[in-house]
Every structure is written in structure tokens, then in C-alpha cells.
C-alpha positions as CSV (number, residue, x, y, z in Angstrom):
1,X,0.0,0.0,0.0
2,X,1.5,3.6,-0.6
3,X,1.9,6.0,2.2
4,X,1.8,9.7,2.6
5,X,2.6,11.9,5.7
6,X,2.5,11.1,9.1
7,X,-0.1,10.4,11.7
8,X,-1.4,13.3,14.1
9,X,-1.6,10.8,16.8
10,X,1.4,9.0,17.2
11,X,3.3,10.4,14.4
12,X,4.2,7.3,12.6
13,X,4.6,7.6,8.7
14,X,3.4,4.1,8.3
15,X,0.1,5.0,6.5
16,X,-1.7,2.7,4.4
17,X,-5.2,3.2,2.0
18,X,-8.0,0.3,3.1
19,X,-10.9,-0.4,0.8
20,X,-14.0,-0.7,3.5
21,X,-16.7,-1.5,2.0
22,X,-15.8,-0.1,-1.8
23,X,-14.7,3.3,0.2
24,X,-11.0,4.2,0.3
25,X,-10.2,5.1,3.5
26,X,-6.8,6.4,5.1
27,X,-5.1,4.6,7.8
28,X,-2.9,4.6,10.6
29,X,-1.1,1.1,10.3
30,X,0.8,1.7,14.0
31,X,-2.3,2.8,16.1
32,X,-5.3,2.6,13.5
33,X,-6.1,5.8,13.5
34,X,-8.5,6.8,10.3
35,X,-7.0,9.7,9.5
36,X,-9.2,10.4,6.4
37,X,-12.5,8.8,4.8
38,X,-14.1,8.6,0.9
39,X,-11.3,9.5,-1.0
40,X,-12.6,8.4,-4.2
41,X,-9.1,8.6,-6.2
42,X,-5.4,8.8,-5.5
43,X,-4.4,10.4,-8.8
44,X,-4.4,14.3,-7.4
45,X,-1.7,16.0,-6.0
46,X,-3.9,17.6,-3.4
47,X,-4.7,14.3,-1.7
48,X,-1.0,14.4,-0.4
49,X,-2.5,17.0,2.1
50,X,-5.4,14.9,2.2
51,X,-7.7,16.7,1.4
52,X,-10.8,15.3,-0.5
53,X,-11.1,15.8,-4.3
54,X,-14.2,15.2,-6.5
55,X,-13.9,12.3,-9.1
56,X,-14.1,14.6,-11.9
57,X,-11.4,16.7,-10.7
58,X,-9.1,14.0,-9.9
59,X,-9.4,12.1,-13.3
60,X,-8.8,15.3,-15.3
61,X,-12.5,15.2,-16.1
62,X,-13.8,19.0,-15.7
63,X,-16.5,18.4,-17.7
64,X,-18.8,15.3,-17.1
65,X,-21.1,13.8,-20.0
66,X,-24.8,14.5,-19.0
67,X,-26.9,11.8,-18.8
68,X,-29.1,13.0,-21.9
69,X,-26.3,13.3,-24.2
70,X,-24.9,10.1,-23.0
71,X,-28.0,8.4,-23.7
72,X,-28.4,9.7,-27.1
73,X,-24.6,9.1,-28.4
74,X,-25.6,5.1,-27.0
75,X,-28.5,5.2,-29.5
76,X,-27.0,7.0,-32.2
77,X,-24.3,3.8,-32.0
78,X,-26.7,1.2,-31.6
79,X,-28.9,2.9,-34.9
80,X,-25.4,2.5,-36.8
81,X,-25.5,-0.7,-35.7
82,X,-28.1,-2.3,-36.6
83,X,-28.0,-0.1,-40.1
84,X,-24.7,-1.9,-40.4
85,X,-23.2,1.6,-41.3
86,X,-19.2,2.0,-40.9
87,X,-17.2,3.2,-38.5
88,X,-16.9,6.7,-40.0
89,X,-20.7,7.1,-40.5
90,X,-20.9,6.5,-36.9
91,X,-18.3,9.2,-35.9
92,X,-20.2,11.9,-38.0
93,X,-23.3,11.3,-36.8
94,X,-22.2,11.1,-33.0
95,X,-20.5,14.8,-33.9
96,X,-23.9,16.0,-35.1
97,X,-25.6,14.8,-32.5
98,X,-23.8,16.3,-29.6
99,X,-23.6,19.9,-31.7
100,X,-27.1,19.7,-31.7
101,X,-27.9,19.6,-28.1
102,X,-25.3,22.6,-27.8
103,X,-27.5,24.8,-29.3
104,X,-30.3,26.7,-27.5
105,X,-32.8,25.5,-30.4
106,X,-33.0,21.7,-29.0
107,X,-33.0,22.8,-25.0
108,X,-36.1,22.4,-23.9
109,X,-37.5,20.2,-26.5
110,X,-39.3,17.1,-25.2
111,X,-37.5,13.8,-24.8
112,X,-39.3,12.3,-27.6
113,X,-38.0,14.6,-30.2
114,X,-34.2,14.2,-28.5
115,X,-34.6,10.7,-28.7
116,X,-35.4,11.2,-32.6
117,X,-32.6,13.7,-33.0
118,X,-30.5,10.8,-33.1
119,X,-32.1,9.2,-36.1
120,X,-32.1,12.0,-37.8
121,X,-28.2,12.4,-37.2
122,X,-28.1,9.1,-38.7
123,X,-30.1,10.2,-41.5
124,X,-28.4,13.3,-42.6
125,X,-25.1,11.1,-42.1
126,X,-26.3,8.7,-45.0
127,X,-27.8,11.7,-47.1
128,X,-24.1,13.1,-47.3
129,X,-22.1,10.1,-48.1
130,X,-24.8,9.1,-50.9
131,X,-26.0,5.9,-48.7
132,X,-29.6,5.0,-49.5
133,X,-31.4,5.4,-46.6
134,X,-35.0,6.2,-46.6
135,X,-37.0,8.3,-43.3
136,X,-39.3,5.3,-43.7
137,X,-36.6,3.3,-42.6
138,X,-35.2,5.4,-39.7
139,X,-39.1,5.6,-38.3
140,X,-40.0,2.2,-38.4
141,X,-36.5,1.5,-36.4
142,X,-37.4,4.0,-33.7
143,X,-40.9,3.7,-33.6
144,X,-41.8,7.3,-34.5
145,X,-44.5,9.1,-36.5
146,X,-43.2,10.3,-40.0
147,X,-44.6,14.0,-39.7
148,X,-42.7,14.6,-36.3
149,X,-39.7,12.8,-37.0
150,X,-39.6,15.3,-40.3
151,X,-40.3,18.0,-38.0
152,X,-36.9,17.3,-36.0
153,X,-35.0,16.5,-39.2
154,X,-36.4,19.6,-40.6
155,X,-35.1,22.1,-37.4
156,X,-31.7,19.9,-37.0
157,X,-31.0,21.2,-41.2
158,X,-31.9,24.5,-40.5
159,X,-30.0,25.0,-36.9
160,X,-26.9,23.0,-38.0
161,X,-27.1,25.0,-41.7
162,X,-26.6,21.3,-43.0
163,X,-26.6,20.6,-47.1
164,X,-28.7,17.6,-47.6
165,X,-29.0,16.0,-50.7
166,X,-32.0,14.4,-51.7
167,X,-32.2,10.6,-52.1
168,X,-31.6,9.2,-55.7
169,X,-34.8,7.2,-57.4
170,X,-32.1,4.7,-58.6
171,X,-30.7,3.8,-55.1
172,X,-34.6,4.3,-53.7
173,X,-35.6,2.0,-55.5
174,X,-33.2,-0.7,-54.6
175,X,-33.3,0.4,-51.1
176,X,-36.9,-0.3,-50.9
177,X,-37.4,-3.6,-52.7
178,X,-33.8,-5.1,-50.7
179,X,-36.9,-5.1,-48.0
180,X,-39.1,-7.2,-49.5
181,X,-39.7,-10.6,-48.1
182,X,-40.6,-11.9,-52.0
183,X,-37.1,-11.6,-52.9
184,X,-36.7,-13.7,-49.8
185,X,-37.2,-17.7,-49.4
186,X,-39.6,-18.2,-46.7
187,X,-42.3,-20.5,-45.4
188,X,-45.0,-18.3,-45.3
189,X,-44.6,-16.4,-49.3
190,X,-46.3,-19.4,-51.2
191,X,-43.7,-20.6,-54.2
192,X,-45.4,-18.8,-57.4
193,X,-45.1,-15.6,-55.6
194,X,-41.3,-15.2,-54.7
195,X,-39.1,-13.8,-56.8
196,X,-35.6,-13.1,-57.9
197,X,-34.0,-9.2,-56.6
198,X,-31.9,-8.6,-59.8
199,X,-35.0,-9.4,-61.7
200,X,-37.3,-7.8,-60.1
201,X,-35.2,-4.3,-59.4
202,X,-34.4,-4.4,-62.8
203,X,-37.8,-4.4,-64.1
204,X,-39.1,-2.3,-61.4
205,X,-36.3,0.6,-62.8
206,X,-37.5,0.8,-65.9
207,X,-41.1,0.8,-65.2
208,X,-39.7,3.8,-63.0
209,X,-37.6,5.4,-65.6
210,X,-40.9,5.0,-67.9
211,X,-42.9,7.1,-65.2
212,X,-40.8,9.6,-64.6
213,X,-40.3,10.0,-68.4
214,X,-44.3,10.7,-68.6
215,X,-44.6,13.0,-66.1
216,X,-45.7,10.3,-63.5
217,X,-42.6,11.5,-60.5
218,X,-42.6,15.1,-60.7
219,X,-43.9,16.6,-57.5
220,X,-45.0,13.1,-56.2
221,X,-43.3,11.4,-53.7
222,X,-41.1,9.0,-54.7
223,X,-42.5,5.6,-52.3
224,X,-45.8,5.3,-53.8
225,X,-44.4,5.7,-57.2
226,X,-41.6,2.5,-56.6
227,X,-44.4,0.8,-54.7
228,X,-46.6,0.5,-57.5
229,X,-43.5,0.1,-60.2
230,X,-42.5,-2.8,-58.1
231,X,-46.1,-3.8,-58.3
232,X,-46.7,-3.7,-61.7
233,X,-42.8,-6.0,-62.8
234,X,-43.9,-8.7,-60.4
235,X,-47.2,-9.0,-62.1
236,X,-45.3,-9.3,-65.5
237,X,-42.3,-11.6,-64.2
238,X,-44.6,-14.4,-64.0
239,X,-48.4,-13.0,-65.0
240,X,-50.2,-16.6,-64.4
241,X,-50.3,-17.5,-60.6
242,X,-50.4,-13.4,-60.0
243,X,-52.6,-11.5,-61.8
244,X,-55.2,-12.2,-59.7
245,X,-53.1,-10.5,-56.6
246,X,-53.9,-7.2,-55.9
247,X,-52.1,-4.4,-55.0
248,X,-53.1,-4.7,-51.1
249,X,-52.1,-8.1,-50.4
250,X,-48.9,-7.7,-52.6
251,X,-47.4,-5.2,-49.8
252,X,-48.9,-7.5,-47.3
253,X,-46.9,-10.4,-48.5
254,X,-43.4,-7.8,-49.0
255,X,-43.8,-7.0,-45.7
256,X,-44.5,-3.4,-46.6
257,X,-46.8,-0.9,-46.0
258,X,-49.3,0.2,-48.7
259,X,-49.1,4.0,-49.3
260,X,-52.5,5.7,-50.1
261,X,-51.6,7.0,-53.3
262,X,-49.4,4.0,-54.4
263,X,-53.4,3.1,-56.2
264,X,-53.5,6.1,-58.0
265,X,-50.0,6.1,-59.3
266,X,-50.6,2.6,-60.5
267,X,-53.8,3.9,-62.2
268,X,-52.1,6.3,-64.2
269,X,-49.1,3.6,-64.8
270,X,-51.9,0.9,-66.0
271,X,-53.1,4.3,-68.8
272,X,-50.2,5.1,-70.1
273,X,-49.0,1.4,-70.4
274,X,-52.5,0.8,-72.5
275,X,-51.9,3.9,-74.6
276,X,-48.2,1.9,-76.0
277,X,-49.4,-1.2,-76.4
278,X,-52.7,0.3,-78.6
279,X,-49.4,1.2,-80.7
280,X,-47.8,-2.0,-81.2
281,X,-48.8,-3.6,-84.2
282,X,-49.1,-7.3,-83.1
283,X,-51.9,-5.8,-80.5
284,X,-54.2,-3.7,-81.8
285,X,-56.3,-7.0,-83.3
286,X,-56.7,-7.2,-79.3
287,X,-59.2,-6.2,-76.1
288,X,-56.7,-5.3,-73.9
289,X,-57.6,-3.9,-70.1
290,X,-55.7,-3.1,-67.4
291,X,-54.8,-6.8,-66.0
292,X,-54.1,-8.2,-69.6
293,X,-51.7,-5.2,-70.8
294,X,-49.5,-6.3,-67.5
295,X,-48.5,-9.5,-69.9
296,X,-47.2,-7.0,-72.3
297,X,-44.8,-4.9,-70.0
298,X,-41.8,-6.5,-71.5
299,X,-42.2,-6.0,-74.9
300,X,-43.4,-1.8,-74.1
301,X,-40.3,-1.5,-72.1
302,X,-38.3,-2.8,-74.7
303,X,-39.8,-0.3,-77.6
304,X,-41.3,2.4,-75.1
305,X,-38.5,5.3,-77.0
306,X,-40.8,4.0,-80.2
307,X,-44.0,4.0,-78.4
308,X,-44.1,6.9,-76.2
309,X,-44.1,9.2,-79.8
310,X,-46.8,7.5,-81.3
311,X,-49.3,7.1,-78.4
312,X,-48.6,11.0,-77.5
313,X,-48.9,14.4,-78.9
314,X,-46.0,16.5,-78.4
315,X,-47.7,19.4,-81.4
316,X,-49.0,22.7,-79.6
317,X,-52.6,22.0,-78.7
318,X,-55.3,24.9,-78.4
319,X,-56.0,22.9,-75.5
320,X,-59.7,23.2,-75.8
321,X,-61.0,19.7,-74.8
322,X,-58.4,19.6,-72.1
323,X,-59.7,23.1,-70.7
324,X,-55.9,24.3,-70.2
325,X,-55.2,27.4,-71.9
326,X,-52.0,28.5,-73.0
327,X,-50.2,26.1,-69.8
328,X,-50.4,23.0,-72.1
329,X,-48.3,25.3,-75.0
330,X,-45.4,26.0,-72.1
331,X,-45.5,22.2,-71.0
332,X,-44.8,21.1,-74.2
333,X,-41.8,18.2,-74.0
334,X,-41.0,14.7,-75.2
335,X,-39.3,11.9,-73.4
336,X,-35.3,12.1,-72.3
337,X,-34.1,8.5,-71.4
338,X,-32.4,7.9,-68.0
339,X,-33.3,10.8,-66.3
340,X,-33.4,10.0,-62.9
341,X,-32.6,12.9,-60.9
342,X,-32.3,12.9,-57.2
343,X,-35.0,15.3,-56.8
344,X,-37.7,12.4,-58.1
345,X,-38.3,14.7,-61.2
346,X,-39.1,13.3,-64.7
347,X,-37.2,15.0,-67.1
348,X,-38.6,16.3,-70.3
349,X,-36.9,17.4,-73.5
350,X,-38.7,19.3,-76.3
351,X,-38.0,18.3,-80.0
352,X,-37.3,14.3,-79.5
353,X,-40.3,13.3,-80.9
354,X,-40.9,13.0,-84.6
355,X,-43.4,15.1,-85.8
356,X,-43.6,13.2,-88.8
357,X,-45.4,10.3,-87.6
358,X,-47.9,9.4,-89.3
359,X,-50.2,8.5,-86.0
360,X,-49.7,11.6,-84.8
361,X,-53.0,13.8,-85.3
362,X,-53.3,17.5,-87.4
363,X,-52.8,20.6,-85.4
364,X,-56.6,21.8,-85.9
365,X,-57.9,18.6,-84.2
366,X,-58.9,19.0,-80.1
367,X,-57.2,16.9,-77.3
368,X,-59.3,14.3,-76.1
369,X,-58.7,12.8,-72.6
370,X,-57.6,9.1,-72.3
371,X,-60.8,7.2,-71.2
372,X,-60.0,6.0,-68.0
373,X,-60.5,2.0,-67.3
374,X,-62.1,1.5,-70.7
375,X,-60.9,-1.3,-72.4
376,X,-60.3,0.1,-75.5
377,X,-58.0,3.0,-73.8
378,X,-55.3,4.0,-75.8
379,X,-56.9,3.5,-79.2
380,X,-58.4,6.8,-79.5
381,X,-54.6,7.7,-80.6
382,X,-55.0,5.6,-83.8
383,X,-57.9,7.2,-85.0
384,X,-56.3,10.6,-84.6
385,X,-56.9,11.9,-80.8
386,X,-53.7,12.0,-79.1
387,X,-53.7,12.9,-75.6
388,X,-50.4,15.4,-75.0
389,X,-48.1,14.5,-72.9
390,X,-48.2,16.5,-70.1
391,X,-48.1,16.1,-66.2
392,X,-51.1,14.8,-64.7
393,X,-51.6,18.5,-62.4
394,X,-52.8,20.1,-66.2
395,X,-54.5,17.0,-67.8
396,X,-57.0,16.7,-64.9
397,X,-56.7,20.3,-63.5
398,X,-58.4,21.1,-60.2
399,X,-61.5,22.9,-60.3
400,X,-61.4,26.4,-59.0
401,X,-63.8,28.8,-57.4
402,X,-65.3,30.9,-59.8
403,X,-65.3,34.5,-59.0
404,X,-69.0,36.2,-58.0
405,X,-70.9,37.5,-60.8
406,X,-71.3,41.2,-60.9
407,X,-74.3,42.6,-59.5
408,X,-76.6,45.1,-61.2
409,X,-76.7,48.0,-59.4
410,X,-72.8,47.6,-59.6
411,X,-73.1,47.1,-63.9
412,X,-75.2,49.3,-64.7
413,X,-73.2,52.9,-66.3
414,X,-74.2,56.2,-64.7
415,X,-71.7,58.5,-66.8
416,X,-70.9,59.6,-63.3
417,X,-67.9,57.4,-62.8
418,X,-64.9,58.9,-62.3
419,X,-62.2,58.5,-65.2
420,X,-58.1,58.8,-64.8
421,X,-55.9,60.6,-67.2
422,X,-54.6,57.4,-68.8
423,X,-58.1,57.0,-70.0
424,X,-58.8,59.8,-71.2
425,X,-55.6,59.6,-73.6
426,X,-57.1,56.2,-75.0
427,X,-60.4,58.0,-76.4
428,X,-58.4,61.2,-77.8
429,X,-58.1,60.5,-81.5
430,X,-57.1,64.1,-83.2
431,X,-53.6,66.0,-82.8
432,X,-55.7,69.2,-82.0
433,X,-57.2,67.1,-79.4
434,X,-54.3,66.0,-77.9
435,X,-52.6,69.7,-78.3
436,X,-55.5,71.2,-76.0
437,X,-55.1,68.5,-73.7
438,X,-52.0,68.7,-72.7
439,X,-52.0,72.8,-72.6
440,X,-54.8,72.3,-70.1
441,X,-52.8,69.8,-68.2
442,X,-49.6,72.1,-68.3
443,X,-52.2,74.7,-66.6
444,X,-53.3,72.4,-64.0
């Protein structure tokens, strides 16, 4: 045992340090004399006087972790975890985290959103190194709602001045179907149903690369959009046994949740995919609906550069049957392979399509809306009637308030209404006129 100083009681320098019960006390080893109690460490130089020092103080620790941000760093780990994510990606997002609780912004926040500030740490972390990681994947992990978990992401971009780029459809897409337990072998997915993951997210991209070409991603979000893509390929991998699935018990069996608009995005998938194959020429002796065109998928993917210009107008219409104005003149464009962007925006080129075409329609004739869920769908374009190809926001516009008729006390003309200058300049006709005007005006 080491020894320090000497005792006040019989002088001896034979001082020891005796651990009773897990407390360090000092001792007289000549007469037993406890000369100090609960020294907690024996690293500080003040303890040779023996004085007491706190732990923090004697390790070199002036500054002790709270228990909040201690917490969170243990989560932010254990996310990384279980994302797999490397050692680096774990570092970043630790720094983020505990700059984040620095700042007066995230003070008095409730412990709910603290404990998703880690997630979204994690998030940001995978945003920046180009990892695919959705928020759909974060929230499910932590249990969290989607609106306040964006909330917290949201406040931790703006208080941080982060740079977040936004996730690429490409990697979304094989993000989200790596998830699916179809692509998995499993007791409980009957045979006919599961699937091969090269197959099926190769498939499931171009069906994705064909929406975003028509119009079908801009200003959507991206999930619904894959959901019914991915949808839509494993219906055509193997069209017998599945047909006859619908869309509901498809996520059911992936494992996935169904998003609400994931049925309207595959409604507008299932008309534009009837308007190609009405151009193929080995088809049009054919019915064709919206579960027997899924049979087709391959062979519209394959020619869809082909199809997409004679199943769509891409002249200026007058856009009087589609009740658009001049917008449908300024949303004039034709479809630019590959364009994929990270922002989920379909990317439209004017000037690739061939004007030439012989199933393309004359200038003077009106745009007629596709049918929608008619069999014959799509074949209006052979007898002339092309639909444009334009987002879905200015095919099926809105319908807005009309403004209040006028009353007719308030229409009806008195001659008593005042009139400006500028008006009076539009019903002068004569130079005379317009030389006594303005002498009067110089008088005025």
C-alpha cells in the first residue's frame, strides 16, 4: 500500500489506504487511526495533504457527460448498428448529435423529439455520403411518427445549416425492394409468388424510368411511385399465378406498408402502359384492359423510345377539350431516357419526338382525354386523338372557385364614374385634341 505523511496521533509515517466497503479510506497502520475517509481517487496532487477531491477533478474530467447526451450518443451507436453503417458514419453522426444539443434550439425540446434527433443524425449522415437510406426506414427503427420525426429533421438542417442532398430514385428503388420478403425464401410467401432481386429491381427501374419520363414523379413522392412500379414487374415476371393479386395483399406479403396513393399512381401507370401497347402492331387485333396489358410490360419497355411518340402528342394544342389554356403550350416536351434525378423529377426534352409520324393527329384537331379503365384505352390515338403528354396536375386540372358575378346595381353605367388621365388619352383621336389637352394639363 503507498503512504503519505504522518499520523497526528502518534506520528508514525506508516500510513496505508484500506478499501472498506468499496470506500477508500486512510489509515494509521501503527495505532489505527482513520486519518481520512471517501477518498474516491489517489491520482491528485492535493490528496497528499489529504484533502478530499471530486472524481471529476481527480481524473482530469472537468466536464462530465450528462446523462441525456450520454444516452443519445448510445442510441445514435446502436442505430449505426443495426443499419450496419461504418465506423466513419458512426463518428459523423455522433459529432452531429452532440452539436445539436449545444444549441439553445433543442434545449427544452421534449424527450421524444431528443430521442429522434438521433435518427435523424443518422439520416443526414447517410444523405451526405450518398447511402440510400430512406425516413421510412429510420421511423420504423425507432418507432416514431413520420410528420414529427420530419419536423426534427427539418429544425436539425436548419440549426446546423446542414446541405442535404435528396435521395436518388435509382438507389430508392433498390433500397426499398432489398426489403421485401418476396425476394426472400420463406415459409409463409407461397412458391409462385417469390421472386428473384436482380429481376425484379431491374424491371421495377425501368417501369420507373418510364414514369418519370411521362410525367408520373414530378412533385410526387417518390415511395408510392416504386411501390406500385414494383407492383406492376412482379405481375409481369410471372403473370399466371399473379394477376389475380392485388395491389393490397402484394405489400402484405413484401412485408411493406401500402401508401395511399401507391393506387393512384398505378392507375395512371396501367393508362399510359394501355396507350403503347394500342401502338404495337401485333396488338391492336386485341381487347386489352388493365390486367391483360401487365403480360405486355416486356415488350413496351423494350420499344417504349418508339412507343411513347406515337401514343402521344407532343404538337401545340389549343387545349380546348383539355380546358388548359395557354399552360399545355409551355409544358410542351418529349421523353429524355435515364433521367433519374435525385430530386424524383421526370425530365422532359422538347423536340425528341418525330413530328412526322404518321399517328400523330393534325394541329386543328382538339385533345381528347384518355378514357380512364375503358378497355379500348389508348386506341383513340389511332384514329387521330392523341392525348399530350403532359403532367397529370394540367391533364385533370383542379377545379377552381369561380369569382361572383357582378351585380346590377354595380353594372349598370351612370356617366358619373370617375375616369383617370390614362383613360382619357385612350379615347383622344385628333392632334388638336391631344394639343389642348396637354396645354390644359400644363395649366393644371
Amino acid at each position: 500500500m503507498a503512504a503519505r505523511g504522518r499520523c497526528p496521533e502518534c506520528g508514525s509515517g506508516s500510513l496505508v489506504e484500506d478499501a472498506h466497503y468499496a470506500q477508500q479510506q486512510l489509515v494509521c497502520a501503527a495505532c489505527g487511526c482513520v486519518l481520512s475517509e471517501g477518498l474516491l481517487t489517489t491520482t491528485y496532487t492535493d490528496e497528499e495533504h489529504l484533502r478530499e477531491v471530486a472524481y471529476s477533478q481527480s481524473t482530469g474530467q472537468k466536464e462530465q457527460l450528462s446523462r441525456c447526451l450520454q444516452r443519445g450518443i448510445r442510441r445514435v451507436q446502436d442505430l449505426c448498428k443495426v443499419l450496419k453503417l461504418p465506423a466513419a458514419f458512426e463518428e459523423t453522426a455522433v459529432s452531429y448529435f452532440q452539436r445539436a444539443l449545444e444549441l439553445p434550439a433543442f434545449h427544452l425540446v421534449s424527450l421524444e423529439k431528443k430521442e429522434l434527433l438521433g435518427g435523424c443524425c443518422v439520416l443526414v449522415t447517410c444523405r451526405q455520403r450518398r447511402w440510400p437510406l430512406t425516413m421510412g426506414t429510420v421511423c420504423s427503427l425507432l418507432y416514431a411518427k413520420q410528420e414529427l420525426f420530419a419536423s426534427v429533421f427539418l429544425s436539425l438542417q436548419r440549426e446546423l445549416e446542414l446541405s442535404v442532398p435528396a435521395l436518388s430514385l435509382a438507389d430508392l428503388v433498390t433500397t426499398h425492394l432489398s426489403s421485401f420478403r418476396l425476394v426472400q425464401p420463406s415459409a409463409n410467401i407461397p412458391g409462385p409468388f417469390l421472386e428473384d432481386k436482380e429481376q425484379l429491381v431491374a424491371r421495377t427501374m425501368a417501369i420507373v424510368e418510364l414514369a418519370s419520363a411521362t410525367w408520373l414523379v414530378t412533385g410526387r413522392h417518390p415511395v408510392p411511385v416504386v411501390t406500385a412500379a414494383a407492383f406492376l414487374a412482379w405481375q409481369s415476371l410471372r403473370p399466371g399465378p399473379r394477376l389475380s393479386c392485388p395491389l393490397a395483399r402484394f405489400c402484405r406479403l413484401a412485408g411493406v406498408e401500402l401508401p395511399p396513393p401507391a393506387q393512384l399512381r398505378l392507375k395512371e401507370l396501367l393508362e399510359i402502359l394501355l396507350a403503347m401497347a394500342s401502338q404495337l402492331p401485333w396488338l391492336r387485333g386485341f381487347r386489352l384492359d388493365r390486367k391483360t396489358v401487365v403480360k405486355h410490360i416486356g415488350d413496351l419497355l423494350q420499344h417504349r423510345l418508339l412507343l411513347l411518340k406515337r401514343a402521344f402528342s407532343q404538337q401545340e394544342q389549343q387545349g380546348t377539350g383539355l380546358g388548359m389554356g395557354s399552360e399545355s403550350q409551355e409544358c410542351q416536351g418529349s421523353v429524355s431516357q435515364g433521367s433519374l434525378s435525385h430530386g424524383c423529377q421526370g425530365s422532359v426534352s422538347q423536340g425528341s419526338l418525330d413530328k412526322d409520324s404518321p399517328a400523330q393527329a393534325p394541329p386543328s384537331s382538339p385533345a381528347v382525354p384518355q378514357q380512364q379503365g375503358s378497355p379500348w384505352a389508348g386506341q383513340q390515338c389511332q384514329r387521330g386523338t392523341l392525348r399530350p403528354l403532359l403532367p397529370p396536375c394540367l391533364l385533370h386540372p383542379r377545379k377552381r372557385p369561380r369569382a361572383a358575378a357582378p351585380s346590377a346595381a354595380g353594372a349598370a353605367v351612370t356617366g358619373d364614374e370617375p375616369i383617370s388621365d390614362s383613360e382619357i388619352e385612350q379615347y383622344l383621336r385628333s392632334p388638336e385634341e391631344i394639343r389642348a389637352f396637354r396645354r390644359a394639363k400644363a395649366w393644371s
